[in-house]
FIROGU-229234 format. One record per atom (N, C-alpha, C): residue number from 1; residue in three letters; atom name; x, y, z. Coordinates in nm, 2 decimals, decimal comma. Layout:
REM residues N
{k = NUM | r = ALA | a = CA | x = X | y = Y | z = Z}
...
This chain:
REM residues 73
{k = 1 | r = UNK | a = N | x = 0,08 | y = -0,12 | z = 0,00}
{k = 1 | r = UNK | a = CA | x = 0,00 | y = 0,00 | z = 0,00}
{k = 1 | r = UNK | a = C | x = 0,09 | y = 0,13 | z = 0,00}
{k = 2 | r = UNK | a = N | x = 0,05 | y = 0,21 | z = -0,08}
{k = 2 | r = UNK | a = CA | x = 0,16 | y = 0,36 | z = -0,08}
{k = 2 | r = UNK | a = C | x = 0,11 | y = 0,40 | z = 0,00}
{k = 3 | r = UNK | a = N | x = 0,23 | y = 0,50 | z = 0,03}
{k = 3 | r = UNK | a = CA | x = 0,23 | y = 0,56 | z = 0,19}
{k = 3 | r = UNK | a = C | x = 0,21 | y = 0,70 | z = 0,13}
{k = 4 | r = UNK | a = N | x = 0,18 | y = 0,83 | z = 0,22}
{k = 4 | r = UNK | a = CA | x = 0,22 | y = 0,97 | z = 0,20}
{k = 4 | r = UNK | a = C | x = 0,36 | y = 0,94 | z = 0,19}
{k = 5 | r = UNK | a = N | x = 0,36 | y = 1,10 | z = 0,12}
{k = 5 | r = UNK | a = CA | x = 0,49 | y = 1,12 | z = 0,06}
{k = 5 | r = UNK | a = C | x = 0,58 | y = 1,12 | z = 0,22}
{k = 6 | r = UNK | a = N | x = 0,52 | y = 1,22 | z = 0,30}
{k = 6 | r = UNK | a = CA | x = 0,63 | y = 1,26 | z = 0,45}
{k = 6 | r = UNK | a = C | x = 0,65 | y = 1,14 | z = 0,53}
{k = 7 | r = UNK | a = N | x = 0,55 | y = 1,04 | z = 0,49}
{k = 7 | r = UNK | a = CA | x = 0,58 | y = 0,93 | z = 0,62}
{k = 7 | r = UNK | a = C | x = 0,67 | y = 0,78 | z = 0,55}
{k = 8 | r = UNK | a = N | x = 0,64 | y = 0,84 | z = 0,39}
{k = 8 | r = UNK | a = CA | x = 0,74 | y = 0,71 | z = 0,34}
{k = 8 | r = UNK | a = C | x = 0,89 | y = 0,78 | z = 0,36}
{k = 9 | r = UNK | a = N | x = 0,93 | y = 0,90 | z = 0,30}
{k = 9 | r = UNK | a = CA | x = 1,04 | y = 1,03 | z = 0,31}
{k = 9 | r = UNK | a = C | x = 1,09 | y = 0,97 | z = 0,51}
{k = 10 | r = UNK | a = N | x = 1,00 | y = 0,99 | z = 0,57}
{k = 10 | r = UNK | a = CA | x = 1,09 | y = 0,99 | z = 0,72}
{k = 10 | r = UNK | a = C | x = 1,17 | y = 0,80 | z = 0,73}
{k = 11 | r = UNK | a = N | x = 1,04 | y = 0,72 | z = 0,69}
{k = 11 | r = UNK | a = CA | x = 1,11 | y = 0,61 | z = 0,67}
{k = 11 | r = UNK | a = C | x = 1,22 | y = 0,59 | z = 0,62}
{k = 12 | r = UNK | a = N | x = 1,25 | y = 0,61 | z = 0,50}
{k = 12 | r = UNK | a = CA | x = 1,37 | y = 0,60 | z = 0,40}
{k = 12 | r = UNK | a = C | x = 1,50 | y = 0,66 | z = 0,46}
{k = 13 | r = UNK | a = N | x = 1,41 | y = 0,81 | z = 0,54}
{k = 13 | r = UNK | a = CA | x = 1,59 | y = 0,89 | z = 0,59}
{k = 13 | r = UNK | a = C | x = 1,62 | y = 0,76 | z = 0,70}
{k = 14 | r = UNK | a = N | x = 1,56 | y = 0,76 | z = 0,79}
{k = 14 | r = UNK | a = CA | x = 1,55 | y = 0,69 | z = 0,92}
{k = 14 | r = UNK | a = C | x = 1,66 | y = 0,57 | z = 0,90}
{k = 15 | r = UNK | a = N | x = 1,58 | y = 0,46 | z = 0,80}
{k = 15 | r = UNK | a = CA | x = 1,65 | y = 0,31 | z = 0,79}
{k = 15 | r = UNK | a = C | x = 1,77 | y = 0,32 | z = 0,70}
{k = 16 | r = UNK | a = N | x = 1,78 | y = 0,45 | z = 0,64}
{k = 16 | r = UNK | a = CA | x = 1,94 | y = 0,51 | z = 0,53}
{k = 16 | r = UNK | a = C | x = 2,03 | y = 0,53 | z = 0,60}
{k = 17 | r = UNK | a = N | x = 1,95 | y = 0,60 | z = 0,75}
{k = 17 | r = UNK | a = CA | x = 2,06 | y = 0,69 | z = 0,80}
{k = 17 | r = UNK | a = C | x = 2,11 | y = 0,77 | z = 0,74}
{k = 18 | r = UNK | a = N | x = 2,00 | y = 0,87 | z = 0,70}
{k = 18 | r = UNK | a = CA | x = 2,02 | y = 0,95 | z = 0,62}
{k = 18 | r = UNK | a = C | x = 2,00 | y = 1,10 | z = 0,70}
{k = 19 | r = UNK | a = N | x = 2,09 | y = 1,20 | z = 0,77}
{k = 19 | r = UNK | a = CA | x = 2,09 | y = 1,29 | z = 0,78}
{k = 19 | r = UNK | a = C | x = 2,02 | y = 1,45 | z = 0,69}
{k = 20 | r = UNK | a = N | x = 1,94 | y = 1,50 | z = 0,74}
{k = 20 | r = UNK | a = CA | x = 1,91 | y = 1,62 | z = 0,58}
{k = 20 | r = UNK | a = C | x = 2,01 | y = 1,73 | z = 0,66}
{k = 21 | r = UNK | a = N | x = 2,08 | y = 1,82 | z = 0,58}
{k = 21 | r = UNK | a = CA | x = 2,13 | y = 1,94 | z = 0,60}
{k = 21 | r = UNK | a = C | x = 2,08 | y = 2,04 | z = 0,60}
{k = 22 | r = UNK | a = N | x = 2,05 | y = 2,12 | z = 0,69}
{k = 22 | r = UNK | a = CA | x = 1,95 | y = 2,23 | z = 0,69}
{k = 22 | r = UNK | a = C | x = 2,05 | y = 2,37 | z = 0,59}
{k = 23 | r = UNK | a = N | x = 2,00 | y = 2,46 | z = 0,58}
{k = 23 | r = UNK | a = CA | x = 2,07 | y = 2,58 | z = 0,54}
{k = 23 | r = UNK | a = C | x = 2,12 | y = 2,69 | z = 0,63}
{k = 24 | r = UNK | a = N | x = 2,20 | y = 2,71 | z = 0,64}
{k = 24 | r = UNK | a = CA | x = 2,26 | y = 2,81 | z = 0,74}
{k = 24 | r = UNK | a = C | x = 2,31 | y = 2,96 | z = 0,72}
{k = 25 | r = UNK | a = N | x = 2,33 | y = 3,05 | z = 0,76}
{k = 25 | r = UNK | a = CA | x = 2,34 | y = 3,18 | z = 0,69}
{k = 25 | r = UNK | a = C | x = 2,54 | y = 3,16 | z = 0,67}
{k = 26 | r = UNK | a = N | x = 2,55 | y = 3,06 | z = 0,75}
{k = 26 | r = UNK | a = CA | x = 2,68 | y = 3,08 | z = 0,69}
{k = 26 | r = UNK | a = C | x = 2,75 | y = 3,01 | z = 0,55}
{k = 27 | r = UNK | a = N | x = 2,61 | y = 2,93 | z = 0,49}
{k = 27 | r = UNK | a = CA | x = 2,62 | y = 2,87 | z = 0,40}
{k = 27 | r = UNK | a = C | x = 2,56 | y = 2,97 | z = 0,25}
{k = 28 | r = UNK | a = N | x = 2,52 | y = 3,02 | z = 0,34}
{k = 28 | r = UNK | a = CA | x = 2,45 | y = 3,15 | z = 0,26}
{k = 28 | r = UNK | a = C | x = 2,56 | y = 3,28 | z = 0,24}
{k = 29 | r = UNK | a = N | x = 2,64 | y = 3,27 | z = 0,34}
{k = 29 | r = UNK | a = CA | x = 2,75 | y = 3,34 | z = 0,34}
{k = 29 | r = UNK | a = C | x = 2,85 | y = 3,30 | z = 0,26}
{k = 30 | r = UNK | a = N | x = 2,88 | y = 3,21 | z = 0,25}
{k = 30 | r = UNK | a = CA | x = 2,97 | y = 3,18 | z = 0,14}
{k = 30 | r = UNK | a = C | x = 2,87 | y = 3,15 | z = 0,01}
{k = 31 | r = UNK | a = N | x = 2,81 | y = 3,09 | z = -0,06}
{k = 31 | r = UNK | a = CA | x = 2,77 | y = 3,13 | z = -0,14}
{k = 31 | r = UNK | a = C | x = 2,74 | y = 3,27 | z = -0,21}
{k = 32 | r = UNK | a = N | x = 2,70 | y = 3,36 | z = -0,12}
{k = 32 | r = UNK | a = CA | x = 2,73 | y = 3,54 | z = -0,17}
{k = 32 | r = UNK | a = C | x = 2,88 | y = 3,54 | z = -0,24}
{k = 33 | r = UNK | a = N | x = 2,98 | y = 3,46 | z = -0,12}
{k = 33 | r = UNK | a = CA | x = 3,14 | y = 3,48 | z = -0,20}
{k = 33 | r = UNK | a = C | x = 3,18 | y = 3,43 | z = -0,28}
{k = 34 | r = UNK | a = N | x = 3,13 | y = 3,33 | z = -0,33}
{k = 34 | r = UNK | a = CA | x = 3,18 | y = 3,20 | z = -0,43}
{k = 34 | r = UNK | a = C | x = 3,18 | y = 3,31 | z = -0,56}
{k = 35 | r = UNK | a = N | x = 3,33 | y = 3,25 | z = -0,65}
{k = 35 | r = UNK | a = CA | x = 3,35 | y = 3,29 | z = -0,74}
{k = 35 | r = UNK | a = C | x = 3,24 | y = 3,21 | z = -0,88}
{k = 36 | r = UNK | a = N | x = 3,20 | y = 3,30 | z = -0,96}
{k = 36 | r = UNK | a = CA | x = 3,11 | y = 3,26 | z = -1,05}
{k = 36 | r = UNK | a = C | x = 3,16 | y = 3,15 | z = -1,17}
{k = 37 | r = UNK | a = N | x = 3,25 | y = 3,06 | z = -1,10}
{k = 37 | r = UNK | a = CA | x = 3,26 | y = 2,93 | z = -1,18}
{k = 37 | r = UNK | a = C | x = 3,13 | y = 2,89 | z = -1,22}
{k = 38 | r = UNK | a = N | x = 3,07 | y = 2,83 | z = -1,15}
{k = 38 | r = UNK | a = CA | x = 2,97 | y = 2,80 | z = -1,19}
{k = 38 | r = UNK | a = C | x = 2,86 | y = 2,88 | z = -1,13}
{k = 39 | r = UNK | a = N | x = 2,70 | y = 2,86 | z = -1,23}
{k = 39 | r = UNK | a = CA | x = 2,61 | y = 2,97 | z = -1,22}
{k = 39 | r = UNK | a = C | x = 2,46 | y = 2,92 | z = -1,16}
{k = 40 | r = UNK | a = N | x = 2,44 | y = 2,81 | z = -1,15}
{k = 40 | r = UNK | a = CA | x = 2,34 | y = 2,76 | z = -1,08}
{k = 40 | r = UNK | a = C | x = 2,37 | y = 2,76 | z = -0,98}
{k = 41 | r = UNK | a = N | x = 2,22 | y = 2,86 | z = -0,94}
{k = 41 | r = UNK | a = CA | x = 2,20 | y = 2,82 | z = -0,78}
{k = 41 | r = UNK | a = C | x = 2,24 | y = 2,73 | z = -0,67}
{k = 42 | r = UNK | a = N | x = 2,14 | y = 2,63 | z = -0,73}
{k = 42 | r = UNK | a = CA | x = 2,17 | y = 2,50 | z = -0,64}
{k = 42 | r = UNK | a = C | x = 2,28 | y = 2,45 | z = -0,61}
{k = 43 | r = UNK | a = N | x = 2,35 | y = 2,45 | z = -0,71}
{k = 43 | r = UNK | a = CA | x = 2,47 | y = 2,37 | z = -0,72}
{k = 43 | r = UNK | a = C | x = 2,57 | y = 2,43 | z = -0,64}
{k = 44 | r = UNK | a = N | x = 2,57 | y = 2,57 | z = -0,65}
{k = 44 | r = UNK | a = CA | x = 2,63 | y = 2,67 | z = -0,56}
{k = 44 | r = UNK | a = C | x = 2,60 | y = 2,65 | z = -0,46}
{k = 45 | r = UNK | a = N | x = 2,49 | y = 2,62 | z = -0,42}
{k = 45 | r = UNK | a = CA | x = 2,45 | y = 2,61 | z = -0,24}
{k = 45 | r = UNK | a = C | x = 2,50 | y = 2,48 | z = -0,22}
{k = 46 | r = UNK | a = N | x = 2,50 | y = 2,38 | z = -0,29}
{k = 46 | r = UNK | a = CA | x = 2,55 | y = 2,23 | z = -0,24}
{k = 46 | r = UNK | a = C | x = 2,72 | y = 2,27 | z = -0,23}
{k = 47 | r = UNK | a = N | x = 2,82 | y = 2,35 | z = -0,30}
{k = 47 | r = UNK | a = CA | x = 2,94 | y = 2,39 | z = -0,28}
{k = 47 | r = UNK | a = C | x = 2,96 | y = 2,46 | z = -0,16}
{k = 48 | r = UNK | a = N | x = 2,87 | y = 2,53 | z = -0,12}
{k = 48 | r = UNK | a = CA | x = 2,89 | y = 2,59 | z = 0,01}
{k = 48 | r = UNK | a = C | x = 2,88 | y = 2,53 | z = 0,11}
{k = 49 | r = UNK | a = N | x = 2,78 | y = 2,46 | z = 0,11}
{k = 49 | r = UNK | a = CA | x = 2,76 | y = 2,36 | z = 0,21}
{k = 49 | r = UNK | a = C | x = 2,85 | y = 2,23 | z = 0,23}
{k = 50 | r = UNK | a = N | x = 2,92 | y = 2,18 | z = 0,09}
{k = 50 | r = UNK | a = CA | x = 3,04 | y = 2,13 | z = 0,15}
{k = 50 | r = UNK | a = C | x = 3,13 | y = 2,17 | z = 0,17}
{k = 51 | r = UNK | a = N | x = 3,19 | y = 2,32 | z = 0,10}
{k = 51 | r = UNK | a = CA | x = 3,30 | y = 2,36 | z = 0,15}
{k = 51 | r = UNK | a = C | x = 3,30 | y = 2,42 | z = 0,34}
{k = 52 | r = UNK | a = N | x = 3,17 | y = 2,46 | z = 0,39}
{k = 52 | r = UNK | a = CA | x = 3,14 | y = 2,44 | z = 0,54}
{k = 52 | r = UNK | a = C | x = 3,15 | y = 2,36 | z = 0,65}
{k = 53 | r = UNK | a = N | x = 3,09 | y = 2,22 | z = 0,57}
{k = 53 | r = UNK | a = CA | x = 3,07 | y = 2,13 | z = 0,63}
{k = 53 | r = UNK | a = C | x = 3,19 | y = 2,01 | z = 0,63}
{k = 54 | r = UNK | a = N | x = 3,27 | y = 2,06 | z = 0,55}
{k = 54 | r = UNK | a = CA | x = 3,38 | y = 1,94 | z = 0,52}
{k = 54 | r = UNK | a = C | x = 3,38 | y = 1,88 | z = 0,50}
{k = 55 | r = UNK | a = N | x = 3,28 | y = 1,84 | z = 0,38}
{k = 55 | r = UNK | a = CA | x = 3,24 | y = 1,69 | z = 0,31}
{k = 55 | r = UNK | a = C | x = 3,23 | y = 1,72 | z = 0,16}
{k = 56 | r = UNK | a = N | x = 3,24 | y = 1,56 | z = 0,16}
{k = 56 | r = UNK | a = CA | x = 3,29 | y = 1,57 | z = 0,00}
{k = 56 | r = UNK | a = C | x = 3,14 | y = 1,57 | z = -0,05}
{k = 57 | r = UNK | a = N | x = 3,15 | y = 1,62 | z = -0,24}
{k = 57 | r = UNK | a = CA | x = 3,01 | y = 1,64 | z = -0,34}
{k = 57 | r = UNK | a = C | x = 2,99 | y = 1,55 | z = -0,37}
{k = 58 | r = UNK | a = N | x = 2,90 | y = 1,48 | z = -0,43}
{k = 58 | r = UNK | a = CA | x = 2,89 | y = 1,40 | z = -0,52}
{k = 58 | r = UNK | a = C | x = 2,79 | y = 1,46 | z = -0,66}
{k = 59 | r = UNK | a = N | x = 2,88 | y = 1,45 | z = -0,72}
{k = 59 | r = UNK | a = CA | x = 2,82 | y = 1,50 | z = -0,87}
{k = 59 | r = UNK | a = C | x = 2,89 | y = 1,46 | z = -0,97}
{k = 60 | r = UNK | a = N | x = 2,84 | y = 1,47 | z = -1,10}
{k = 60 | r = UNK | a = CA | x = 2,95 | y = 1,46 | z = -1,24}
{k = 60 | r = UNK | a = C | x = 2,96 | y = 1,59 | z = -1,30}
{k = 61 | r = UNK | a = N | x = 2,89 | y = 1,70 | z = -1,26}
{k = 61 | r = UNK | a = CA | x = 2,96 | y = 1,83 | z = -1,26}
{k = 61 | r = UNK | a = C | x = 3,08 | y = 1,86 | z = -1,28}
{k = 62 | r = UNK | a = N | x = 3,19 | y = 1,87 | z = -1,36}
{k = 62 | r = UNK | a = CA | x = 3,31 | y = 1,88 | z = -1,37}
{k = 62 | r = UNK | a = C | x = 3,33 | y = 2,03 | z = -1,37}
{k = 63 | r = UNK | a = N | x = 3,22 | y = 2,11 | z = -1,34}
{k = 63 | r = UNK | a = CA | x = 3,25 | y = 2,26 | z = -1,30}
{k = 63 | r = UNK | a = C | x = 3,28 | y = 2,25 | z = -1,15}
{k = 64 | r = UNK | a = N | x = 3,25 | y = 2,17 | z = -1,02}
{k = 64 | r = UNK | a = CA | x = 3,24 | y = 2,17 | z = -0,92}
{k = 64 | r = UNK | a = C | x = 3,39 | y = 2,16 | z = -0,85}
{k = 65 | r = UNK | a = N | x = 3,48 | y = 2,09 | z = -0,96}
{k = 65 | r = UNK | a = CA | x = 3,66 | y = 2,10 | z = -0,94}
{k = 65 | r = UNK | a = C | x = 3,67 | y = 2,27 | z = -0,95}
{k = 66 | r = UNK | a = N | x = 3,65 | y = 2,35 | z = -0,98}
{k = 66 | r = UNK | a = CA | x = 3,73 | y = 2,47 | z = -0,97}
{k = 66 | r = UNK | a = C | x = 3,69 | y = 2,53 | z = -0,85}
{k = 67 | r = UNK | a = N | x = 3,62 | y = 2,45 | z = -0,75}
{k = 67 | r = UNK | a = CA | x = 3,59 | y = 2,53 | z = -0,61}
{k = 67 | r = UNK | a = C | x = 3,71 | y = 2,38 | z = -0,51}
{k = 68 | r = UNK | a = N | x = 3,70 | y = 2,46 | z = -0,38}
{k = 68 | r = UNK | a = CA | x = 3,80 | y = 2,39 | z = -0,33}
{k = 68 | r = UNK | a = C | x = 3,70 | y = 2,28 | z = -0,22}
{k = 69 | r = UNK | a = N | x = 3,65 | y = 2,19 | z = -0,30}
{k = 69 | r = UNK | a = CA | x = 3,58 | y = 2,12 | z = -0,24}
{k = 69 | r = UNK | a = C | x = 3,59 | y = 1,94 | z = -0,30}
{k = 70 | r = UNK | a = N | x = 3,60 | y = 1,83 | z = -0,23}
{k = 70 | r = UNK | a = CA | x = 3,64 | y = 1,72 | z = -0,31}
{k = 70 | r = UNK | a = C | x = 3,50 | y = 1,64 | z = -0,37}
{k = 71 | r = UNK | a = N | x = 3,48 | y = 1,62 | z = -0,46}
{k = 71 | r = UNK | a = CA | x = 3,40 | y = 1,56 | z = -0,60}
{k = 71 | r = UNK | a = C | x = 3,45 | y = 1,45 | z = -0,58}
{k = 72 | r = UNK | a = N | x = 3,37 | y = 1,36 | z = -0,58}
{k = 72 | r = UNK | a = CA | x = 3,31 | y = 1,20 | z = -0,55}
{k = 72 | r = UNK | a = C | x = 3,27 | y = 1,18 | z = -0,74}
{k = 73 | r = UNK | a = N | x = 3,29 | y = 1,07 | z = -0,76}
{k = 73 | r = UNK | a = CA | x = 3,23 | y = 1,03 | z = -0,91}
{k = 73 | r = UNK | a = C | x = 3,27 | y = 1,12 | z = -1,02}
């Protein structure tokens, strides 16, 4: 039987062990500084957030090498 979207979503993080990353103004803060390698939003905020957080990206983005962050895949 399908579930709602939030109660299948809490399952999945739960048994993944899946942390969610909230947004932070300091992540917001570096994104204001980020050099305009690359120009999408998003993608900028997932660079900030790892260069913050000290974790590596996971993408095939090969724009994501000119920030000082380490790229998985």
């Amino acid at each position: 039987m399908a579930q709602p979207f939030d109660i299948f979503m809490a399952h999945q993080l739960a048994d993944n062990e899946i942390e969610l990353l909230p947004i932070s103004l300091a992540h917001l803060g570096v994104v204001s500084a980020l050099p305009l390698y690359h120009r999408d939003p998003f993608d900028r905020l997932l660079i900030a957030q790892a260069m913050i957080e000290q974790t590596p990206i996971v993408g095939a983005d090969a724009a994501f090498n000119a920030y000082s962050v380490t790229r998985l895949w």
